[in-house]
C-alpha positions, -999 to +999 in steps of 0.1 A: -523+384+320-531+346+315-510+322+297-523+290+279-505+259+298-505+251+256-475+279+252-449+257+270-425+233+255-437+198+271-465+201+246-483+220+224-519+205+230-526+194+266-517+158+259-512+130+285-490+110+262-465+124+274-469+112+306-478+075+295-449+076+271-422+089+295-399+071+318-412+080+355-390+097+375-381+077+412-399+084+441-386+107+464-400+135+492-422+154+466-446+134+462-486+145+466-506+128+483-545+121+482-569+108+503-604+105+504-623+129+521-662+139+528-666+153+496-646+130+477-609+127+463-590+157+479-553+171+487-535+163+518-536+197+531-501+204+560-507+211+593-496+246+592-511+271+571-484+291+550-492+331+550-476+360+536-480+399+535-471+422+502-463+455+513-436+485+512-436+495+481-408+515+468-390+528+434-358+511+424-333+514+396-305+500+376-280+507+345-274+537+366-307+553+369-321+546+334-341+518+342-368+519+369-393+497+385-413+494+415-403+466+445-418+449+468-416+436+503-431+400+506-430+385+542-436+346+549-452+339+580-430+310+582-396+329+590-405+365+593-383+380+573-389+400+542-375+395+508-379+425+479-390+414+446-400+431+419-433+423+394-412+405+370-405+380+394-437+374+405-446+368+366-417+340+367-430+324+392-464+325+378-449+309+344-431+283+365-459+276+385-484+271+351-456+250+335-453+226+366-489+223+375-511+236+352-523+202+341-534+195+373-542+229+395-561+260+380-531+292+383-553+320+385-533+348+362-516+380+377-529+413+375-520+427+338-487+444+335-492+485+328-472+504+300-478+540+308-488+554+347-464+526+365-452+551+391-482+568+402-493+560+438-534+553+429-513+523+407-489+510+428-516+505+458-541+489+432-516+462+421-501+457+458-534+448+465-542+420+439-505+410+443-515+402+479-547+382+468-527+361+441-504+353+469-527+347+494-545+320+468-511+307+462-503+306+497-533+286+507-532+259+478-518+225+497-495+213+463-484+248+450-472+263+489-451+234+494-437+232+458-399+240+460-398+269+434-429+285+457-407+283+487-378+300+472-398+330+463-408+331+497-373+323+518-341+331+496-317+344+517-295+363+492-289+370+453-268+337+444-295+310+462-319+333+442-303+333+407-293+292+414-330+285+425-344+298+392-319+278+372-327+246+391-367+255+383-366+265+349-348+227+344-372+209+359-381+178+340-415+173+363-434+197+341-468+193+325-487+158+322-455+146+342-470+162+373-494+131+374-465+109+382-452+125+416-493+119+426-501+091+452-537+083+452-552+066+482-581+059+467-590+027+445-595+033+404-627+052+400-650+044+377-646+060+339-684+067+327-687+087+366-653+104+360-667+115+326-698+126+339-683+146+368-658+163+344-688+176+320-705+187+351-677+205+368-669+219+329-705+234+328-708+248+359-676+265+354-681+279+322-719+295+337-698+305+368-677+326+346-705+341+325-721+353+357-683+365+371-682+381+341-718+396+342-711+410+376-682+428+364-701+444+335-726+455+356-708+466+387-684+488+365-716+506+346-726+516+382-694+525+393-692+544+364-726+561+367-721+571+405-684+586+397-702+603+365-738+611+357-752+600+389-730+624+412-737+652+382-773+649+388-771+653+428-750+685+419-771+703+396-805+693+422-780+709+448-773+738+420-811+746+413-815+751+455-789+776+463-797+799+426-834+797+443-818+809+477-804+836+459-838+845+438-849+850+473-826+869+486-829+897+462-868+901+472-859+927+500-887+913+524-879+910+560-879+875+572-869+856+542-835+844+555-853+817+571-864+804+537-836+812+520-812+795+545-832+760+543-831+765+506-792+772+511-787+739+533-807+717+512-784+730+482-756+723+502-768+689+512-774+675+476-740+682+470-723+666+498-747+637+485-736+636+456-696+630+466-705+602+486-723+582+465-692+593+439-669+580+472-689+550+482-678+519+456-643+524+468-659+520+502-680+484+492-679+479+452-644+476+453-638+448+470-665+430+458-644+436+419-615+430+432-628+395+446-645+389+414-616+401+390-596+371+408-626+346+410-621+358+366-585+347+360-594+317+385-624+305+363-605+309+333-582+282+340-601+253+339-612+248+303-572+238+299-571+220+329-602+203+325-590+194+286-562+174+299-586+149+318-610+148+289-582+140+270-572+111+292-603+097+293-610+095+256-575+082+256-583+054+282-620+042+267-594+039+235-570+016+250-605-005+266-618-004+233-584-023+218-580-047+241-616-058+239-618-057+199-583-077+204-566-052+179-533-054+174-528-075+201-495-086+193-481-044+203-510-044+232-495-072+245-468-058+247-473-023+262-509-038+281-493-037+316-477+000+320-498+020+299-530+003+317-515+008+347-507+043+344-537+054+325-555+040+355-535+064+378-546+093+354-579+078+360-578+079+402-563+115+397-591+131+373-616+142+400-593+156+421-572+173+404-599+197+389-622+205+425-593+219+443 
């Protein structure tokens, strides 16, 4: 289910006044760096990939047995050793993970949650599946693996580190536009027409990317559909229409006829197994290619927030041009010229690279 970065408390449009307006917090070990790469502005990625595995599902319960959920085992490559969780942890950390860098890094959503059928096997395997994707994604991100709240889903060691970890990350101040602050670009001011021209260009192929996600979807569940349904139907009444001819033939009482009638048996026969593996084969290929596509979905439909911050700071910065060159109000310019210019142009630096991750 995807949450609007909009929903949370730093601010209820996606507005980077609230980083120009706020004091900046000191620097310190967490900061994220950029350099300049082939392709332009990118993260500095570490020199070990992070990893995990999702697996071991089982059925828990508490308040003696009238509550019950399912948990899971989720196993960093980094130390080994597994730590349960269940899926309403793994929605915290995808709220905490939107609040802290949503303005800057698309969260793809989690699979949705399920009212009724939470406990039957077909289920369980189908969301331990895209629970492994989303962490997988998460897992490979440069800023969101290394991120503190990230690493104690991955590493707690017991209940209390658990329960004092999500305290410490639900008080984070570093939240929102603020996230621009802890960034350290390497690479000089870039200039504001090409850094609007880039967003528009990254915000149109994103939104056709999504129609055609979307179209894929449509289309690949019509044929799933139509090979589990009136496809496979089809194969079984051709296979039908053989085997009632065998038996026509069977009732003619000449000598010989089993030879006919045994072909036309055989063909029957083979329509029908026909027709249960074209019913089996999209869990066999289709599958993963929707599965892939469901997460390329929630992926896509990140951006137009994300994206809406940077517009926003570049409307906001050709406004602050504007003022000092029309010399309006220049006694309050004056006056707040240095760090508002100053951090506006760090927005600036950090606007290509925070959308192409």
């Amino acid at each position: 289910m995807k949450i609007s970065i909009n929903k949370f408390a730093f601010s209820k449009t996606p507005n980077p006044e609230v980083y120009l307006l706020a004091k900046l917090p000191p620097k310190g070990n967490d900061r994220l760096a950029i350099y300049m790469g082939d392709v332009g502005p990118v993260w500095l990625y570490p020199q070990s990939p992070l990893d995990c595995v999702v697996a071991d599902p089982k059925k828990g319960s508490k308040m003696y047995g009238l509550k019950s959920y399912i948990e899971y085992q989720v196993t960093p490559n980094t130390t080994n050793r597994p730590v349960n969780h269940r899926y309403k942890h793994f929605d915290w950390l995808y709220e905490r993970l939107l609040e802290k860098f949503g303005s800057a890094v698309p969260i793809p959503s989690l699979p949705d949650k399920q009212v009724t059928g939470r406990f039957e096997e077909e289920f369980i395997k189908m969301r331990m599946e895209r629970l492994q994707g989303w962490m997988c994604r998460m897992c490979r991100h440069p800023v969101v693996s290394n991120s503190d709240v990230f690493q104690l889903f991955l590493t707690y060691r017991d209940e209390k580190e658990w329960k004092t970890g999500k305290r410490r990350a639900e008080k984070d101040e570093c939240v929102g536009p603020m996230i621009f602050s802890t960034i350290d670009p390497e690479a000089p001011e870039l200039d504001l027409i090409e850094v609007e021209q880039k967003c528009e260009l990254f915000s149109k192929f994103t939104k056709e990317m999504d129609d055609g996600v979307k179209d894929l979807l449509i289309v690949g569940n019509l044929h799933w559909k139509r090979c589990t349904g009136s496809l496979r139907k089809e194969y079984q009444r051709i296979g039908k229409a053989f085997q009632n001819l065998s038996s026509v033939f069977n009732t003619s009482g000449y000598a010989g006829e089993a030879t006919l009638t045994d072909a036309l048996t055989a063909a029957g026969k083979t329509y029908e197994d026909i027709a249960q593996i074209i019913a089996e084969q999209p869990r066999k290929d289709l599958h993963f290619l929707m599965e892939t596509n469901n997460e390329y979905k929630g992926l896509l439909g990140c951006f137009p927030d994300t994206i809406g911050v940077h517009k926003i700071t570049t409307k906001l910065k050709k406004s602050f041009v504007e003022l000092v060159r029309n010399s309006r109000t220049n006694g309050i310019v004056l006056k707040v010229q240095t760090p508002l210019s100053r951090r506006a142009g760090q927005g600036k630096s950090t606007v290509c690279v925070c959308v192409c991750v």
